[in-house]
C-alpha positions as CSV (number, residue, x, y, z in Angstrom):
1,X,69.6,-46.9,-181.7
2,X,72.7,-45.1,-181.3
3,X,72.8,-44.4,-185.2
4,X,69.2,-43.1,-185.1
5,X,70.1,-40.4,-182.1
6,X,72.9,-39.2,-184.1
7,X,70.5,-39.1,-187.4
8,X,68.0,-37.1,-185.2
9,X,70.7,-34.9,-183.3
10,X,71.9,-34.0,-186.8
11,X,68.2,-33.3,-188.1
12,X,68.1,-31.3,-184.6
13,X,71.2,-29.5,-185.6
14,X,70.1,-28.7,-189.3
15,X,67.0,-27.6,-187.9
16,X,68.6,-25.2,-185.5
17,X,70.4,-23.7,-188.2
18,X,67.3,-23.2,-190.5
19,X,65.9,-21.5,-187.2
20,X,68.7,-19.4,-187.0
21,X,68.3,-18.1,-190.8
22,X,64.7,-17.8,-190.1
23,X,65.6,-15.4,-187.0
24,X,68.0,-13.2,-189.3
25,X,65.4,-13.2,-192.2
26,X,62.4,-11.9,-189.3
27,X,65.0,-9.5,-188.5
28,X,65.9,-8.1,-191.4
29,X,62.1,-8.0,-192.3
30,X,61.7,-6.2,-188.9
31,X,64.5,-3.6,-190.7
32,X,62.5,-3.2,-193.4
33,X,59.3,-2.5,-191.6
34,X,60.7,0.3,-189.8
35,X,62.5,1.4,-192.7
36,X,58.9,1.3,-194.6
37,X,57.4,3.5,-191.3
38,X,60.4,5.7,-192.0
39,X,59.5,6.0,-195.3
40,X,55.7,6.9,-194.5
41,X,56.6,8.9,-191.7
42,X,58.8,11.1,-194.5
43,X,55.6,10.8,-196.9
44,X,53.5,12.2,-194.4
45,X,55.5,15.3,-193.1
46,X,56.1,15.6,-197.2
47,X,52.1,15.8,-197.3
48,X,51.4,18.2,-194.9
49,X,54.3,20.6,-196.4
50,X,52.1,20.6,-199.2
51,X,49.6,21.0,-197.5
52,X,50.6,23.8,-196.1
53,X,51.9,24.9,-200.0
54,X,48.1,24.0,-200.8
55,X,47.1,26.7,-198.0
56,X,49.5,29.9,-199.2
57,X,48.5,29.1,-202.4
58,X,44.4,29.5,-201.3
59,X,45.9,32.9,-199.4
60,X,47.2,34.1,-202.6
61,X,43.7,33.2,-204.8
62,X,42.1,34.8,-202.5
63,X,43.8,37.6,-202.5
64,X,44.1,37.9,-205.8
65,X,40.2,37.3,-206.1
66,X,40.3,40.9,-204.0
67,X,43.1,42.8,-206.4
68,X,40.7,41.6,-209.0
69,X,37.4,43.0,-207.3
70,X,39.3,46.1,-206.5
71,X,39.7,46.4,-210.3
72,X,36.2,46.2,-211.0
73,X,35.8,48.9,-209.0
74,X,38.5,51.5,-210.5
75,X,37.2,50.0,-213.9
76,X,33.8,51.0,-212.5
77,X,35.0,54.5,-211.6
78,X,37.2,54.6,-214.5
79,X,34.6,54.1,-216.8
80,X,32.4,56.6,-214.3
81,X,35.6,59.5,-214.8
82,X,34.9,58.8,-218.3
83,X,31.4,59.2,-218.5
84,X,32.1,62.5,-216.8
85,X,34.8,63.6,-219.1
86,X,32.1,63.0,-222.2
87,X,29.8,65.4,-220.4
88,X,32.4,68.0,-219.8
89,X,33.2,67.4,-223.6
90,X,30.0,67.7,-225.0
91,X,29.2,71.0,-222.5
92,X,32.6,73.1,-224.0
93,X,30.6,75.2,-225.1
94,X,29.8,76.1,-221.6
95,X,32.8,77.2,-221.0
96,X,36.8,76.5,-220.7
97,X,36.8,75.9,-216.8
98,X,34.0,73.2,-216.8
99,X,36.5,71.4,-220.1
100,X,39.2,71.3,-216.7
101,X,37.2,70.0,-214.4
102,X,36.7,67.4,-216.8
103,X,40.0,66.9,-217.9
104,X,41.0,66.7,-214.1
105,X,38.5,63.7,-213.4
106,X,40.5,62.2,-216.7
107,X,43.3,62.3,-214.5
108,X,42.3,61.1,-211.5
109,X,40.4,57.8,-213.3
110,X,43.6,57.4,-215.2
111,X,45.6,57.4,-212.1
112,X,43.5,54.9,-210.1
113,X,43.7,53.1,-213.2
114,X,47.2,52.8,-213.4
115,X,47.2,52.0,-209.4
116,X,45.1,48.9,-210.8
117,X,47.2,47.7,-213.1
118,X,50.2,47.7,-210.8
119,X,48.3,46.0,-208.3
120,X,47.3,43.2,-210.8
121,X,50.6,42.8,-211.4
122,X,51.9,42.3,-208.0
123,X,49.1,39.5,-207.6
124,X,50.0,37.9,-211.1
125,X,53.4,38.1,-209.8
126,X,52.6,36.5,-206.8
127,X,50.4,33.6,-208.8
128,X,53.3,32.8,-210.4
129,X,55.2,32.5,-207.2
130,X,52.7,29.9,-205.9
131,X,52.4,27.8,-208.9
132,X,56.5,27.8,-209.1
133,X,55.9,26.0,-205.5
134,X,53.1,23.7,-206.5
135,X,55.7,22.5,-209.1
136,X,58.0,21.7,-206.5
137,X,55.9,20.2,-204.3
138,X,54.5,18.2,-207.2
139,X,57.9,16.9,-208.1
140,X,58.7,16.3,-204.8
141,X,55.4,14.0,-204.4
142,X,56.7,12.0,-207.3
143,X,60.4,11.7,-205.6
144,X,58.9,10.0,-202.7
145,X,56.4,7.8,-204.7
146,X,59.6,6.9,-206.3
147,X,61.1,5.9,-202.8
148,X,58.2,4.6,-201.7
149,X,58.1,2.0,-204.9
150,X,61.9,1.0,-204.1
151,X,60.6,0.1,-200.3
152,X,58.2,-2.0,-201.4
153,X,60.4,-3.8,-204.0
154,X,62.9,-4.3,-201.0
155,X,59.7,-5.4,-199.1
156,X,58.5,-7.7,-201.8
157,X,62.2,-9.1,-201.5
158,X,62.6,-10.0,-197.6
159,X,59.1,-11.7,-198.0
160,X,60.2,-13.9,-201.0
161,X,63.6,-14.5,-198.6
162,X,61.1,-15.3,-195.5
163,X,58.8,-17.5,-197.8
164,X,62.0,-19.7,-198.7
165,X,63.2,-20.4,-195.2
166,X,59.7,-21.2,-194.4
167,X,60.1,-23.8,-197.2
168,X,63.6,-25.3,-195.9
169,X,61.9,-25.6,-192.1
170,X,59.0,-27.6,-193.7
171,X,62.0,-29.7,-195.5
172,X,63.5,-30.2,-192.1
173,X,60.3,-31.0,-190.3
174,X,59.6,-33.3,-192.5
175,X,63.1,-35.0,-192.5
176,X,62.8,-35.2,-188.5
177,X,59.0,-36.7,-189.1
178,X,60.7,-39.4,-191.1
179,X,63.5,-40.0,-189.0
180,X,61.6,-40.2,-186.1
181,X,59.3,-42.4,-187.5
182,X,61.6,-45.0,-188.2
């Protein structure tokens, strides 16, 4: 009787230790869960950065949908100034002053034209700002993806870890159900 205490006191004992690796492996698990919320927490203020990217680079459409309205419109008058000047030219035989008025309203289209093309190149300029961010925040997206992958890997490790000491307290249980049955 003696011998079959001991025999259970050391199934006991065994099983206290396989307890006491199943408490480090739930802890370590617990580490990786918060390192995992960590990692989403990161993923999230990541996303809304982009988000934000997202919104300056709406600003910058939209404004450059403007620049490009306002170019219809010097076009518009441009090609108006122009129409003009081919009056004036085809009335020279009016007279010399009527050829300056004309030549004048050449100026002025081809001035406001020139105030377009400087303006569409601030807003290209500025496109080309924007998509140099999205690339960023693109590559950035694909960093923590990246990190995301190795957290579940480490993830997928613990488990595999937890799932083995699992397997060693079924062992000991069952040593202790045979023990105690005899």
């Amino acid at each position: 009787m003696d011998i079959a205490l001991s025999e259970c006191d050391v199934v006991l004992s065994e099983l206290n230790v396989v307890l006491s690796e199943l408490d480090v492996l739930l802890s370590e698990f617990d580490v990786g869960l918060s390192e995992w919320d960590v990692g989403l927490s990161e993923l999230n203020v990541r996303l809304s950065e982009l988000d934000v990217r997202l919104s300056k680079l709406n600003v910058v459409l939209c404004e450059l949908d403007v620049g490009l309205s306002e170019l219809d419109v010097l076009l518009s008058e441009l090609i108006a100034g122009l129409s003009e000047l081919d009056v004036g030219l085809s009335e020279l035989d009016v007279g010399l002053s009527e050829l300056g008025v004309g030549l004048s309203e050449l100026d002025v289209g081809l001035s406001e034209l020139d105030v377009a093309l400087s303006e569409m190149d601030v807003a290209l300029s500025n496109m080309d700002v924007v998509m140099s961010e999205l690339d960023v925040g693109l590559s950035e997206l694909e960093l923590m993806l990246g990190e995301l992958d190795v957290a579940l890997s480490e993830m997928d490790v613990v488990l595999s870890e937890l799932d083995v000491g699992l397997s060693e307290l079924d062992v000991g249980l069952s040593e202790l159900d045979v023990v105690l049955s005899e």
